[in-house]
N, C-alpha and C positions, 0 to 999 in steps of 0.2 A: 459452355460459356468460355470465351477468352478472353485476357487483357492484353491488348495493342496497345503501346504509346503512340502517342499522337501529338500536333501541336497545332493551338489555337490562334489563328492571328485575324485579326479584323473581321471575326465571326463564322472564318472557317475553320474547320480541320482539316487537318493534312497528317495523313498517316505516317506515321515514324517506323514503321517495318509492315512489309507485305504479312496480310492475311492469309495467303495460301489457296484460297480455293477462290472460286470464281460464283457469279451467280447475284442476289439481289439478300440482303439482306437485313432483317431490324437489330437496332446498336441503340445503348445508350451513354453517353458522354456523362462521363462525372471529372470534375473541374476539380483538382488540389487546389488549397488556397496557397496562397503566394505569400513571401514573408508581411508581415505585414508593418515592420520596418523600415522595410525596404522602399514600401508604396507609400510613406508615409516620406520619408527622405527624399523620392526622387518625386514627388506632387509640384509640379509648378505653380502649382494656387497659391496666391500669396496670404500670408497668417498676419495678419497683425497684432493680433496680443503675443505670437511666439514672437515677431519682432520686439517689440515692445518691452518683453522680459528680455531679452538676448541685449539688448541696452542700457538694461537698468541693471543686468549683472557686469556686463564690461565699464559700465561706469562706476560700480561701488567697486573694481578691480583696478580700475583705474586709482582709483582715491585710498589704495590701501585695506579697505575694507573687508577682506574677505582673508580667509585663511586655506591654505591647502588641508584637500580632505588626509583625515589618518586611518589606513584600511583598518590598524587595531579600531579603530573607534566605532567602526559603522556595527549594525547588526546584523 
């Protein structure tokens, strides 16, 4: 057995380095998950309860309301 990198785009693979030999043979693809921060940051769906908090904290920022966090304080 070998592991080949490879890269997935729109439901193909595409080899990331030559196999070596020639001939037909069976593979199985196993997919790393991806950050999923990342996927979650660049998602164009739009959220509307994240908007909705994202307004209700710049308005209580607005108003004084909030205090900077203190690293001593968190757990």
């Amino acid at each position: 057995m070998k592991a080949i990198k490879a890269h997935v785009k729109d439901g193909q693979v595409v080899l990331a380095e030559p196999i070596g030999d020639k001939g037909e043979y069976e593979a199985v693809v196993v997919l790393l998950d991806g950050d999923p921060w990342a996927d979650l940051m660049t998602d164009p769906r739009p959220r509307p309860a994240l908007a909705g908090t994202r307004e209700a904290a710049l308005a209580e920022h607005a108003q004084g309301q909030t205090t900077p966090l203190d690293p001593d304080d968190m757990p």
